[in-house]
C-alpha positions as CSV (number, residue, x, y, z in Angstrom):
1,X,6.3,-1.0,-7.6
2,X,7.4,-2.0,-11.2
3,X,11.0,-3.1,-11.8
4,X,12.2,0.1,-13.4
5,X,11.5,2.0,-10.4
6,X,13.5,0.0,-8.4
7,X,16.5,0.2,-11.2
8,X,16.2,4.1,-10.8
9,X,16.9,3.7,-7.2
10,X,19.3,1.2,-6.3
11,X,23.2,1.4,-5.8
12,X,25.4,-1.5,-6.5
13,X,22.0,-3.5,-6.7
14,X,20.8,-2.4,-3.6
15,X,18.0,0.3,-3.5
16,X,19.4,3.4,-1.4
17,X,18.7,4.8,1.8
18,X,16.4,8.2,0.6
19,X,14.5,6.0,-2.0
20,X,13.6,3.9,1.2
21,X,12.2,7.2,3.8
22,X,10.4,8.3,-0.1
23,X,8.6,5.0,0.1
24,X,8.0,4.8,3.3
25,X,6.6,8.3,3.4
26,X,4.9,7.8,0.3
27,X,3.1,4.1,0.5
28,X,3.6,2.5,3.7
29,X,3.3,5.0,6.4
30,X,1.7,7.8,5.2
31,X,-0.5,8.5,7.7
32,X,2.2,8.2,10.5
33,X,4.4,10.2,8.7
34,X,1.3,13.3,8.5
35,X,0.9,12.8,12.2
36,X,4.4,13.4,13.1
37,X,4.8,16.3,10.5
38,X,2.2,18.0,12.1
39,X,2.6,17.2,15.9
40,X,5.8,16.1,16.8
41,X,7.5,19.4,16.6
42,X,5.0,21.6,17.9
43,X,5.8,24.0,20.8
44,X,4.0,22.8,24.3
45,X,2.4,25.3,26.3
46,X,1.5,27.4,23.3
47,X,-1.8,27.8,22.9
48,X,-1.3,27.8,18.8
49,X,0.0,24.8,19.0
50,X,-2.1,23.4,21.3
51,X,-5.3,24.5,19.0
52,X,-3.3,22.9,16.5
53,X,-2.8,19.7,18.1
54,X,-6.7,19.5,18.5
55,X,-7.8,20.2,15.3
56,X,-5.2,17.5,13.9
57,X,-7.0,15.0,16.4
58,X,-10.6,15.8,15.2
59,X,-10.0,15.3,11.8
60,X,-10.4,11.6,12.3
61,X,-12.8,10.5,14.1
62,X,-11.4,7.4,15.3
63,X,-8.2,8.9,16.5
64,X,-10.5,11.1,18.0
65,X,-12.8,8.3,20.4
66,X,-9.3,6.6,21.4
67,X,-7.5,9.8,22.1
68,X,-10.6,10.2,24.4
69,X,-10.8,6.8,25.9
70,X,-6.9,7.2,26.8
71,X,-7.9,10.5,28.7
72,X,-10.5,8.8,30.7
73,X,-8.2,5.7,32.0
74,X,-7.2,5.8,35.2
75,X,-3.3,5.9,34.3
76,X,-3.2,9.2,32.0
77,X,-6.9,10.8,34.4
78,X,-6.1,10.0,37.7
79,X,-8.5,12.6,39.4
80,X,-11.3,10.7,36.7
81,X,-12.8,14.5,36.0
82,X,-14.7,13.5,32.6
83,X,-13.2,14.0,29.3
84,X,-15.6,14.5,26.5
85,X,-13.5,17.1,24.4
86,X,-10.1,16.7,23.3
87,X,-9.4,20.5,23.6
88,X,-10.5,19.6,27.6
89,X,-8.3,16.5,27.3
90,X,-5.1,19.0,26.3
91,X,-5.9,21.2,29.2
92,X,-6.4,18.4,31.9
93,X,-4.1,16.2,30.9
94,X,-1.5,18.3,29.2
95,X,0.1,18.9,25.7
96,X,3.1,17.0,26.0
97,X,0.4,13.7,27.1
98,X,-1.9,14.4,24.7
99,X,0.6,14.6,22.0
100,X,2.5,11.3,23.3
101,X,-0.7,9.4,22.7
102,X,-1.4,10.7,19.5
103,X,1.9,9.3,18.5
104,X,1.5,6.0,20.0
105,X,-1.9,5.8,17.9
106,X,-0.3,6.7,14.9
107,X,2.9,4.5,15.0
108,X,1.2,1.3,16.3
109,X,-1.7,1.6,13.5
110,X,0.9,2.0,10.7
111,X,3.2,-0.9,12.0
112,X,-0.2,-3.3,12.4
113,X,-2.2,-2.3,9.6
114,X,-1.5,-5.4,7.4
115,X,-0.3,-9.0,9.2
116,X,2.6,-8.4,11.3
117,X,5.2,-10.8,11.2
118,X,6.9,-12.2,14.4
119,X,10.1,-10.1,14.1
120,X,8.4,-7.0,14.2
121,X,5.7,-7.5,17.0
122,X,8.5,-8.7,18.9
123,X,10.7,-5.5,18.4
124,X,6.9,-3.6,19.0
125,X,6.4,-5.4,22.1
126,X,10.7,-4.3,23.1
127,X,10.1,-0.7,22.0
128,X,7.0,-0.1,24.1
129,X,7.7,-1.4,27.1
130,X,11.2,0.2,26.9
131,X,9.8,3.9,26.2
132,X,7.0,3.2,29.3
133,X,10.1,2.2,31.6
134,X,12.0,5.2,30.5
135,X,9.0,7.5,31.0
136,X,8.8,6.4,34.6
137,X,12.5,7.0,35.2
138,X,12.5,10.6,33.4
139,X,9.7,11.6,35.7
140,X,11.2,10.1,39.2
141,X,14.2,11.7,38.2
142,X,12.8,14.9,37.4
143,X,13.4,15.2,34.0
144,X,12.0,18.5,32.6
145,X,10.0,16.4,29.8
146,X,9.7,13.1,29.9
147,X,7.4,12.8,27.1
148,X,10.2,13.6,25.1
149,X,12.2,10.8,26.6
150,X,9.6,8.6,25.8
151,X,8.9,9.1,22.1
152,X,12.6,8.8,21.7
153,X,12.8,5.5,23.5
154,X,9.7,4.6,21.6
155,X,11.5,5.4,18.5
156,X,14.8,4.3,18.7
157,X,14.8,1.6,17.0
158,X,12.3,3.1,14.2
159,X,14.5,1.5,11.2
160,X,14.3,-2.1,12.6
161,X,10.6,-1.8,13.2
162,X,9.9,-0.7,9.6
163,X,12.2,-3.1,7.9
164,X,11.0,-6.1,9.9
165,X,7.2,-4.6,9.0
166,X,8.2,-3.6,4.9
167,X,11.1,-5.0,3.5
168,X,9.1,-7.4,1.4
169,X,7.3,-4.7,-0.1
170,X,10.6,-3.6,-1.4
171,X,11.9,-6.9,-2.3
172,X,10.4,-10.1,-2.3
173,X,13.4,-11.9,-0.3
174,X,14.7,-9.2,1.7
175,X,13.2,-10.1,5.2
176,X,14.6,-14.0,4.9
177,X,17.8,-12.6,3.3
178,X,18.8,-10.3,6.2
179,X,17.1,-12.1,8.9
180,X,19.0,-15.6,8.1
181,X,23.0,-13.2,7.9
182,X,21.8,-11.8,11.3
183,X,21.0,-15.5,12.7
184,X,23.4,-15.9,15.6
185,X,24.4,-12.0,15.3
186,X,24.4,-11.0,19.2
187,X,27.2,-7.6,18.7
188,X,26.6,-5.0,16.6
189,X,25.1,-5.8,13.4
190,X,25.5,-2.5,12.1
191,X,28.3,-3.8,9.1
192,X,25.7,-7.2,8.0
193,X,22.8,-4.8,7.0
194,X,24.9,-2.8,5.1
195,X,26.1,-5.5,3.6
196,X,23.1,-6.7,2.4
197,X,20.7,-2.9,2.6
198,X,23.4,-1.0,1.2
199,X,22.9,1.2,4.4
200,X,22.5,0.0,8.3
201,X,19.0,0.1,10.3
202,X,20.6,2.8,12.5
203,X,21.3,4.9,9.5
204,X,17.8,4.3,8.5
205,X,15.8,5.6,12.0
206,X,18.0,8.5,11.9
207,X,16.9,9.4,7.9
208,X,13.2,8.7,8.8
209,X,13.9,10.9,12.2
210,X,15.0,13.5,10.0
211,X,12.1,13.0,7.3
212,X,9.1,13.4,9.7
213,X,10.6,15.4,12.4
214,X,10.3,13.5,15.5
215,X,12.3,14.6,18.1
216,X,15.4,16.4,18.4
217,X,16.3,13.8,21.7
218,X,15.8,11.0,19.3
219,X,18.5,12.9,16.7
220,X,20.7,13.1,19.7
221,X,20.3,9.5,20.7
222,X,21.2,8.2,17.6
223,X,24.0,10.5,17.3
224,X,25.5,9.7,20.7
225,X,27.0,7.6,23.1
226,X,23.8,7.0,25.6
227,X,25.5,6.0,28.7
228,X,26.9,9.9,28.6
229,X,23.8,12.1,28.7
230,X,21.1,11.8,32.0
231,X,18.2,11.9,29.8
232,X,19.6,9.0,27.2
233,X,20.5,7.2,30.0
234,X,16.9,6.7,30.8
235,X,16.2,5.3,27.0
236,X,19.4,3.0,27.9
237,X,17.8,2.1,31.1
238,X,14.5,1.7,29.8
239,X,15.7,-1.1,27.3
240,X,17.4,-2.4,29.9
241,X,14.7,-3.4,31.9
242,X,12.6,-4.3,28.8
243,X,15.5,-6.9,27.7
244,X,16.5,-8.6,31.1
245,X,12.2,-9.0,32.2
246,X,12.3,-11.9,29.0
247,X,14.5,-13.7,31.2
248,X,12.0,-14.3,33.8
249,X,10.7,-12.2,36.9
250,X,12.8,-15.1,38.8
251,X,16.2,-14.5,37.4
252,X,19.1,-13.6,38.8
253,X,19.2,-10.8,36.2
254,X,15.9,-9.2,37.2
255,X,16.4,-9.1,40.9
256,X,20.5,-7.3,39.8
257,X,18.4,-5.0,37.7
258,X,15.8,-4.2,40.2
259,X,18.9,-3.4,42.8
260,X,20.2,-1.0,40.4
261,X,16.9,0.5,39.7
262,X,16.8,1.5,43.4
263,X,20.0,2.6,44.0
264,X,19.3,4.9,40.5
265,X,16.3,6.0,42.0
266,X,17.2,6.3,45.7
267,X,14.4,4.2,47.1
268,X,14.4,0.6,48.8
269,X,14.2,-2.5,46.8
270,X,10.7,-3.6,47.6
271,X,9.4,0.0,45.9
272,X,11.7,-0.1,43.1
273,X,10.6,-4.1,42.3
274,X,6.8,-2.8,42.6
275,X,7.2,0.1,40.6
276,X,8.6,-1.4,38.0
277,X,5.9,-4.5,38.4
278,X,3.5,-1.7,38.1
279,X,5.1,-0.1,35.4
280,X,4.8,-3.2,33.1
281,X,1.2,-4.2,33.5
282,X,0.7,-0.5,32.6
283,X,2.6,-1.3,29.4
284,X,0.2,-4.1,28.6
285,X,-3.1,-2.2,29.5
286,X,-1.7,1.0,27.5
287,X,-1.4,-1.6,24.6
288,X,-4.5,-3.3,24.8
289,X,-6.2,0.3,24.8
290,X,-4.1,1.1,21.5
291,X,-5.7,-1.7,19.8
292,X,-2.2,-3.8,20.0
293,X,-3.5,-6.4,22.4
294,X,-2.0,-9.5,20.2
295,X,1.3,-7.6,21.1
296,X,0.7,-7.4,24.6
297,X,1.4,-11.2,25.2
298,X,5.2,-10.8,24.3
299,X,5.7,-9.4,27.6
300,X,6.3,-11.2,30.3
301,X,4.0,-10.3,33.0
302,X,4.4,-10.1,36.8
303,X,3.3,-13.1,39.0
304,X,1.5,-11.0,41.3
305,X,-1.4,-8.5,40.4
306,X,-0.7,-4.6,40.6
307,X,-1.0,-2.6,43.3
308,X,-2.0,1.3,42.8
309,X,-0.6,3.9,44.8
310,X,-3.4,4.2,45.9
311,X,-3.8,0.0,47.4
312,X,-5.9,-1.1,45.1
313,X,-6.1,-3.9,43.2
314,X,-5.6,-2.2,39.4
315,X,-7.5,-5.1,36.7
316,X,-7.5,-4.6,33.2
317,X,-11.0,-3.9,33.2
318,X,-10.5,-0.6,35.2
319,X,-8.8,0.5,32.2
320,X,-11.9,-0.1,30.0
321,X,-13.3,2.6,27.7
322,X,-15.0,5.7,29.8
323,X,-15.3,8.1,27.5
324,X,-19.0,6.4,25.7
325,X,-17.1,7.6,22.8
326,X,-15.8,4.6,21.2
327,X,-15.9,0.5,21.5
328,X,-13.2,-2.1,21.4
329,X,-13.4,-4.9,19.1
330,X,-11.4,-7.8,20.2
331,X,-8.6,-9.0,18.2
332,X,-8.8,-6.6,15.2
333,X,-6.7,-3.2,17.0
334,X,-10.3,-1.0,15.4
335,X,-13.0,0.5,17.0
336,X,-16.5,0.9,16.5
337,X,-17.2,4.7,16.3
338,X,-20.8,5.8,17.2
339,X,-22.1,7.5,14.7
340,X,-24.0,10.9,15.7
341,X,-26.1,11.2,12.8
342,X,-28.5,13.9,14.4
343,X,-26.2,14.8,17.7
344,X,-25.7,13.7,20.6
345,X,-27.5,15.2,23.1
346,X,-25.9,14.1,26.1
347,X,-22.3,14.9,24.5
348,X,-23.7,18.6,23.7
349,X,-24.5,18.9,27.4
350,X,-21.5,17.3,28.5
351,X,-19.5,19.9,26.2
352,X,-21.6,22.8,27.6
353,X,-20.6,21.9,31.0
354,X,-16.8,21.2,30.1
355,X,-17.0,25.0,28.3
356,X,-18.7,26.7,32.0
357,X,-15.3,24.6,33.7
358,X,-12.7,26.3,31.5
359,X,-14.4,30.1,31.9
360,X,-14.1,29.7,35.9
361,X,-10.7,27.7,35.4
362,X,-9.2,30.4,32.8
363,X,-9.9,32.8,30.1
364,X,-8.4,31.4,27.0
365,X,-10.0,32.3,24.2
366,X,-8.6,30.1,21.6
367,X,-9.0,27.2,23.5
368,X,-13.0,28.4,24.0
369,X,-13.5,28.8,20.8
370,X,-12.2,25.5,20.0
371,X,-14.2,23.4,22.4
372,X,-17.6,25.4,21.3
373,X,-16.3,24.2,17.3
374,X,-15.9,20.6,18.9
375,X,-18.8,20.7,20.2
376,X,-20.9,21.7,17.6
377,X,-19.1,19.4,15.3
378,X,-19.0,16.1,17.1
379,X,-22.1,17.4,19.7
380,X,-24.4,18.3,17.1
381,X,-23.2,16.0,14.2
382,X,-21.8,18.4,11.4
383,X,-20.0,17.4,8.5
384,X,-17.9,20.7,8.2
385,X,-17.9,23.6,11.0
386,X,-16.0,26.7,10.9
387,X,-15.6,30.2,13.2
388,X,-14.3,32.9,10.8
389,X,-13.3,36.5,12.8
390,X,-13.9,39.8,11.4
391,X,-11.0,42.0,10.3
392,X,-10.1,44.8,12.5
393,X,-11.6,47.5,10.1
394,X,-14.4,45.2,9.4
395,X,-14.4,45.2,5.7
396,X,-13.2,41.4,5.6
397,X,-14.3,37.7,7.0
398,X,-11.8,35.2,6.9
399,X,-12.0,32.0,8.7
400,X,-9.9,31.4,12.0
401,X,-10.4,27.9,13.4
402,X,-12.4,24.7,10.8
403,X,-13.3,21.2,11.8
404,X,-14.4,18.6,9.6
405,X,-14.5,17.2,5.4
406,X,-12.4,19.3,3.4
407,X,-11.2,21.6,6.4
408,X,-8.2,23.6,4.4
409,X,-10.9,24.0,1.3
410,X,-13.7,25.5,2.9
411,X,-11.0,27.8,5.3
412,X,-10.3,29.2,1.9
413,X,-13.6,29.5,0.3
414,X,-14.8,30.9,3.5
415,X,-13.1,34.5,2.7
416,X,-15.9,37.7,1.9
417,X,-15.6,41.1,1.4
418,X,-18.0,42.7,3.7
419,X,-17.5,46.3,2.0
420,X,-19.0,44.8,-0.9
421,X,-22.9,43.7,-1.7
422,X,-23.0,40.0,-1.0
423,X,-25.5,37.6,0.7
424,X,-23.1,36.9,3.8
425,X,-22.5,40.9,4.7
426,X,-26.9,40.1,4.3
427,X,-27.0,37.3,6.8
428,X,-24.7,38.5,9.1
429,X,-26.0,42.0,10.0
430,X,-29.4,40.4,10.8
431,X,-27.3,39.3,14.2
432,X,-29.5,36.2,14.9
433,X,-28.9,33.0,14.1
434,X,-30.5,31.7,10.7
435,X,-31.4,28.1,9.1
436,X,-30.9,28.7,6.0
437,X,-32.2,26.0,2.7
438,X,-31.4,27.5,-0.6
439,X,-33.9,25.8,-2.2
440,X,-36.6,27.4,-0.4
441,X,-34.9,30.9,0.6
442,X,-36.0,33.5,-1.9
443,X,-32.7,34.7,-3.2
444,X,-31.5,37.4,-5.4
445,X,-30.8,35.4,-8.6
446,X,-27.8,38.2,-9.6
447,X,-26.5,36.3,-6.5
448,X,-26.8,33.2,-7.2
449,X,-23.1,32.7,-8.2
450,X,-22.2,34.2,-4.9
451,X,-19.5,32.5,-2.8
452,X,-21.4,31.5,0.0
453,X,-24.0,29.9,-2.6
454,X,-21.2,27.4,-3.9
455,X,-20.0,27.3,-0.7
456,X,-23.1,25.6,0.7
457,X,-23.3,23.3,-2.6
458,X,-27.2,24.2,-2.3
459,X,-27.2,22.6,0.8
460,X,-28.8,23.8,3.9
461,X,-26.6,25.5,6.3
462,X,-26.6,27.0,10.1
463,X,-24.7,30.9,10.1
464,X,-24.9,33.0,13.3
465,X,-22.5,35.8,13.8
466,X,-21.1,35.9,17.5
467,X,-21.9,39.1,19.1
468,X,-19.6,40.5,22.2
469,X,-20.9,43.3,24.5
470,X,-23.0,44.4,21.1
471,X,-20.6,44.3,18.9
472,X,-20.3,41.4,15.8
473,X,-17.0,40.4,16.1
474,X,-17.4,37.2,13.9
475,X,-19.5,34.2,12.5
476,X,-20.1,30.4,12.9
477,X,-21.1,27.9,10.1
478,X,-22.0,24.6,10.2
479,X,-23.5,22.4,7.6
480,X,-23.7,18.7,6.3
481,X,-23.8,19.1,2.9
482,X,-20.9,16.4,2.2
483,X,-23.2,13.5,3.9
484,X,-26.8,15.2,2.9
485,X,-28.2,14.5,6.4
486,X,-30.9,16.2,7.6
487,X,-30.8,19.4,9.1
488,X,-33.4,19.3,11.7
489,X,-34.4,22.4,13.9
490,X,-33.3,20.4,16.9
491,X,-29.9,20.3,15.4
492,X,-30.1,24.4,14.9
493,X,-31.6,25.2,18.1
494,X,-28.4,23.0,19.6
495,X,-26.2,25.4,16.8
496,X,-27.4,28.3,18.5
497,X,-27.2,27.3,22.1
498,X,-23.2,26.9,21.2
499,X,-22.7,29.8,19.5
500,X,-24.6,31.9,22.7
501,X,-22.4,30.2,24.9
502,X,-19.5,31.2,22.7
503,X,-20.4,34.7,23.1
504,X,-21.1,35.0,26.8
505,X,-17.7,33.1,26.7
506,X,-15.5,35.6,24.9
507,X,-17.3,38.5,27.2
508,X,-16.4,37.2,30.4
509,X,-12.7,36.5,28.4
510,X,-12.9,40.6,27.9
511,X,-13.9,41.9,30.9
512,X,-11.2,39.1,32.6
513,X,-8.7,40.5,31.1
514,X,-9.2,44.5,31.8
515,X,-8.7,43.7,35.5
């Protein structure tokens, strides 16, 4: 960041408050900041949304394998039905969780991603245990979404967490210069940082609120006095209880709070103490699964061990991964993803099973066709996978749902005239599946700048058309002609096997639906 650029964006010496959400957006959190553009606002219970939430998930595969290990933990899967999809996680588990996670993920990999300093893991530590305090209360006071209530509490203090993570990237002294006029600061400290930001950390969460669009509760709660509003008084509450459990499970404090708690929640004392006991072990585990485990230790934990609902004794380990999609390494927040080179065979069976659960639970086709793409993606091992649907008068393909390297490019590129010679209107009315290797195929060379030729870079690719009660009413492709792998005739035979499921799928969707 040269000197210049910081001259262009200052006022009165300091550098203002939009040149701070540019850089934040632009350098520091940019992968946070996609996340939240393209999940926080969707619209739950929408299956367009919820097709969107899973394709945003799949396009990396780590975010993938710890989406899935969260689904399969006791806490967020209590009936432990096995997760191997993350369209299956969305429907067992539900939108709103799904997309709480994902969050989670995504704001505690951009704060850790370099070396953290004290300040901030503190204030990550604060945050987390707050928003899982405030999640409990939203739901035992029957809040309508208490997701919301936790990515608000989770993000209240947004500005603080990226100053105490950043502000050296902005300037060299910042950190020591604000953190030594705050020493001693215990009331609002709102009128020191502008002092020496040119704009207060308040005013900073709420421009980075408005930036990625987070949450309308969070706009609210920055906006408002807390104590006021049901909802906001569980992020109050939640913060609360996060604050006065440093003090000590022992203190005074604690056992006041815990009174309150149960008088707030209309239960005795000794529930209310062991729900929020419970409650704050979760925390930790939750954290430990999000690869945040040296945060974890900046919360006081309870004397005794957890008890589940349930009576049982609730360990850490019972929390470890289920999924078999991903593996913790300890002390470095990243995971070791398997790599399906070839497929997984076990997965692709797994999948196929999860697929014959959804038809006899529902008929949602969008959702279908999404776990048949995951499951020829992850299952079989492609690089890039895509269903495109046939227009209504048939003289057009254009692609519907892509996974995978390049996604929005090839959804583009995968776009024919089927009115019109061309080698896809060739391979499609065949109504099989094919294997196709351009370098052995004998094609017409007057074709050979056609658009599924430079689509396939030469490659070898999979193309079946999906067929419902006789009728083509689409195609699926899958290749691996980014990583060059082989593409074995186990791999097609698997491709195939997908794509026939997918079709006695949408069938029994039809015939479903003309009851």
């Amino acid at each position: 960041m040269s000197s210049s650029a910081k001259q262009t964006n200052t006022v009165n010496g300091k550098q203002d408050l939009n040149y701070w959400v540019s850089e934040l957006s632009r350098r520091q959190m940019p992968a946070f900041a996609h996340t939240a553009h393209a999940i926080a606002g969707q619209v739950q219970d929408d299956n367009s949304s919820t097709a969107h939430l899973a394709r945003e998930i799949l396009q990396d595969p780590t975010m993938t394998a710890r989406v899935l290990k969260m689904s399969n933990n006791v806490f967020h899967n209590p009936s432990q039905s096995k997760i191997s999809t993350v369209s299956r996680a969305i429907v067992v588990l539900g939108f709103a969780t799904v997309r709480r996670i994902c969050m989670s993920i995504a704001f505690i990999d951009s704060l850790l991603k370099n070396k953290p300093k004290e300040n901030m893991m503190k204030a990550l530590a604060r945050s987390f245990l707050a928003a899982t305090h405030a999640h409990m209360l939203a739901e035992k006071r029957g809040d309508k979404n208490p997701e919301e209530v936790y990515i608000a509490t989770l993000l209240y203090h947004l500005g603080n967490l990226v100053f105490w993570c950043f502000a050296n990237d902005f300037d060299p002294n910042l950190y020591e210069r604000l953190h030594n006029a705050l020493a001693g600061t215990e009331t609002d400290t709102s009128d020191i940082e502008r002092r020496v930001l040119g704009f207060s950390l308040k005013e900073l969460s709420a421009a980075l609120n408005r930036e990625w669009q987070l949450s309308d509760l969070l706009e609210f709660a920055l906006d408002s006095k807390l104590s006021k509003d049901k909802r906001l008084g569980n992020l109050t509450m939640g913060y609360e209880l996060a604050d006065t459990i440093q003090k000590g499970w022992g203190s005074p404090e604690v056992k006041e709070l815990i009174k309150r708690t149960a008088e707030l929640l209309y239960m005795p004392q000794h529930k209310a103490e062991a729900l929020i006991k419970e409650n704050t072990e979760q925390a930790c585990r939750t954290l430990s699964s999000l690869g945040a485990g040296r945060v974890n230790h900046l919360i006081p934990r309870p004397p005794q061990p957890t008890v589940s609902k349930a009576g049982v004794l609730q360990p850490d380990a019972q929390l470890s991964d289920n999924s078999g999609a991903s593996e913790q390494q300890p002390g470095t927040g990243k995971l070791n993803i398997q790599q399906e080179q070839y497929g997984d065979m076990q997965l692709q069976l797994t999948i196929l099973g999860e697929i014959s659960e959804h038809l006899e639970e529902r008929s949602n086709i969008t959702l279908l066709l999404e776990m048949v793409l995951e499951g020829i993606h992850r299952g079989i091992g492609m690089d890039r996978t895509l269903f495109a649907l046939l227009s209504p008068d048939r003289t057009s393909l254009h692609t519907k749902l892509a996974l995978g390297k390049d996604r929005d490019q090839i959804s583009r590129q995968f776009s024919f005239r089927m009115d019109q010679p061309g080698q896809i209107r060739n391979l499609i009315t065949q109504q099989r599946g094919l294997l196709i290797d351009p370098s052995q195929s004998p094609w017409d060379k007057r074709l050979a700048t056609d658009p599924i030729s430079e689509l396939c870079k030469g490659q070898i690719f999979f193309i079946s058309p999906i067929i419902v009660n006789r009728k083509i009413i689409g195609v699926f492709y899958a290749d691996r002609a980014v990583t060059k792998r082989n593409m074995d005739k186990a791999s097609f035979h698997s491709f195939k096997l997908f794509v026939q499921q997918a079709s006695m799928g949408l069938s029994h969707c039809q015939s479903h639906s003309q009851k």
